[in-house]
N, C-alpha and C positions, 0 to 999 in steps of 0.2 A: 504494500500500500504506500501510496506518497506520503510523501512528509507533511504538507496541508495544501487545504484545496482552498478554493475563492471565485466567487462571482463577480465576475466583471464584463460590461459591454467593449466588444472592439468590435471595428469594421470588417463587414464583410470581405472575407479573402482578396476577391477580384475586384476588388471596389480603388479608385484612387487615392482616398485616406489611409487605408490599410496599405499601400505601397508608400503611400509617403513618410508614414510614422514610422514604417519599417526601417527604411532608407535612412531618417533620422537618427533613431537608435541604435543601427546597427547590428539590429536581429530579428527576423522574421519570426513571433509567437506562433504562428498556424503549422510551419516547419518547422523550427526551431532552430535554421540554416544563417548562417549569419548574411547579414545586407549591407551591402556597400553604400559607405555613409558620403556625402556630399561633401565637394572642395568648398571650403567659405572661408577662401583668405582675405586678411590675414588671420583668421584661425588658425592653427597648425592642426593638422589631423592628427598630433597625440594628444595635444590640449582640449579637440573635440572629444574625441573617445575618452579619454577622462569625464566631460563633465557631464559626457550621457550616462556612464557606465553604471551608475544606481538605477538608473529607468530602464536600460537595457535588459536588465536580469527580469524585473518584470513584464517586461512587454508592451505592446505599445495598448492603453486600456484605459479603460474609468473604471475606480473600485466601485462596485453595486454590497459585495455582502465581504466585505476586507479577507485576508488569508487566513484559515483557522486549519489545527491540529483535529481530526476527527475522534469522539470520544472511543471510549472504550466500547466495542461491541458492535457498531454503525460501518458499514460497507461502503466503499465507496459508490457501490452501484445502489445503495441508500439514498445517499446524500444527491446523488444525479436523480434519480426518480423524483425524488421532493422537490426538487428545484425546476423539474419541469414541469410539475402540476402548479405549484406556485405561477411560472407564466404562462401556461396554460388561461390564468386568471388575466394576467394583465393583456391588454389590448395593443394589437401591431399602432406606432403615429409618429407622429414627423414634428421632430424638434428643431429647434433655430438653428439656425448657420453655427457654427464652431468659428473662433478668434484664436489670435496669439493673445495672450493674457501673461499679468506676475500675479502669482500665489506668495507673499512672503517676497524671499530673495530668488525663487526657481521661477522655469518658464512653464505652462503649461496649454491645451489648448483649452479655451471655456467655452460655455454660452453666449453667443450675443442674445442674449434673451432669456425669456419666462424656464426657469428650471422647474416649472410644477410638474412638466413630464417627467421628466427625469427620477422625481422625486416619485410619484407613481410605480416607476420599476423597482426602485432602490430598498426603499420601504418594506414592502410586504418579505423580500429575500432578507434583507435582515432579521427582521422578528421571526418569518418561516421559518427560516434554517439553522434557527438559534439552539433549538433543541438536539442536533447532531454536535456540536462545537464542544470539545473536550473544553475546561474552564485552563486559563493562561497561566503559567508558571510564575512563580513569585521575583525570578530574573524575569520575564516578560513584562510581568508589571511594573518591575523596576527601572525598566529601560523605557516603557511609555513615560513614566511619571519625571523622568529625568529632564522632558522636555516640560515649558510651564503650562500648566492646564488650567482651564478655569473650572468654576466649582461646578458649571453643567456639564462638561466635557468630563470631568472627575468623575460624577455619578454617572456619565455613558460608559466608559471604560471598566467600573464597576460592575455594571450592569451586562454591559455585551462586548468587554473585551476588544473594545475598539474606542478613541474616544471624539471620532467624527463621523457620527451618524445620528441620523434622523435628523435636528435641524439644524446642528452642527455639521451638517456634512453639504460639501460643495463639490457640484460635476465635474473631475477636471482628467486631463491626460497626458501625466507630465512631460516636459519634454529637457530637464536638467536636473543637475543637483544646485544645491543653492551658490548663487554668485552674491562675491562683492560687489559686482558694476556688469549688471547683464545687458546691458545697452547692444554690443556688437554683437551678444549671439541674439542678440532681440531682434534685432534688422536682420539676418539669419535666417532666422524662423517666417520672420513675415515673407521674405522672398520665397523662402522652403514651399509654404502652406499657401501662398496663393492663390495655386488652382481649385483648391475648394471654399475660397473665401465666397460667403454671400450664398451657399447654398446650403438650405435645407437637408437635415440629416433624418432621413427614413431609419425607422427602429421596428425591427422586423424580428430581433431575435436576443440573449443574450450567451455569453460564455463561460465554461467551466475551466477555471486554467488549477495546472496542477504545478506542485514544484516537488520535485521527485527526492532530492535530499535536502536538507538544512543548508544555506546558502544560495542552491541550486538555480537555476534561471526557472521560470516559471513559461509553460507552454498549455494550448489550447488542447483540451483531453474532448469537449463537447459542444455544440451550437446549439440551443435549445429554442425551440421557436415560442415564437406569442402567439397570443388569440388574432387569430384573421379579424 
């Protein structure tokens, strides 16, 4: 069994965003084959691969239900069945254009717009899938709380082992680790991402990614479709 699993939406394989995020990060989640990342000098292509390489291991995605350890007893072909009856619930629709955005110091891509949809998906896989999630280790916890939490974010993390969800949690798909002065890969990004700038992202499904050891890169095990 994997080390832990997690629900998150990424683009459809053949779709332009999923080549371009791939391209960015420098690894195809769906293969798991690495992708050649783009010249954007003066960047130096070490200084790039560095400052993707925390988002690479993940993949290119929006967390929906964050990475969890499966508890004792629960299958992985458990934890898939639930998560597709759960979308089974939610309905196929079309959220706003995606942006270059700062989260913090990192880059990411956002909403230009209403995240109620989004929130729609996220939602019910968090609470659904709560009940498979082994509870976090007291290093786990330790390592959340190291960063500052506020006291809502404190009682999520409490609660679901995560401390950015439900209203605390914001769409995003990162596309750095954090900079001093993210200006130059901002302009970067913007050239990067331009061909889907201004368009409508159709949400037709979302993904099971697994990360096979502790460390490990995390890759696409399932596509789960929504309600037509």
């Amino acid at each position: 069994m994997a080390y832990r699993y997690a629900l998150y939406w990424a683009p459809p394989a053949a779709s332009p965003l999923h080549r371009l995020g791939s391209q960015w990060l420098g690894r195809d989640a769906e293969t798991g084959a690495p992708a050649a990342q783009p010249l954007l000098p003066p960047i130096s292509t070490a200084r790039f691969a560095e400052i993707t390489a925390g988002p690479r291991g993940y993949g290119f995605h929006a967390t929906l239900k964050p990475p969890m350890r499966l508890r004792d007893g629960v299958s992985p072909e458990d934890f898939i069945e639930a998560a597709r009856t759960i979308l089974a619930g939610v309905k196929v629709f079309t959220a706003p254009p995606l942006k270059v955005g700062r989260i913090g110091g990192f880059l990411a891509l956002v909403p230009a717009g209403d995240v109620a949809p989004w929130r729609g998906l996220a939602d019910p896989l968090v609470a659904g899938l709560d009940e498979f999630r082994a509870p976090p280790t007291p290093a786990e916890l330790e390592k959340r709380k190291k960063h500052p939490l506020s006291p809502a974010q404190d009682a999520l993390l409490d609660r679901w082992g995560y401390p950015y969800v439900f209203d605390e949690w914001r769409f995003h798909m990162t596309l750095s680790a954090n900079l001093t002065s993210p200006e130059r890969v901002e302009v970067a990004a913007l050239g990067h991402f331009a061909p889907i700038e201004g368009r409508a992202v159709a949400v037709v499904e979302a993904c099971v990614f697994v990360q096979e050891v502790p460390g490990g890169p995390f890759t696409v095990r399932a596509r789960l479709p929504l309600a037509a």
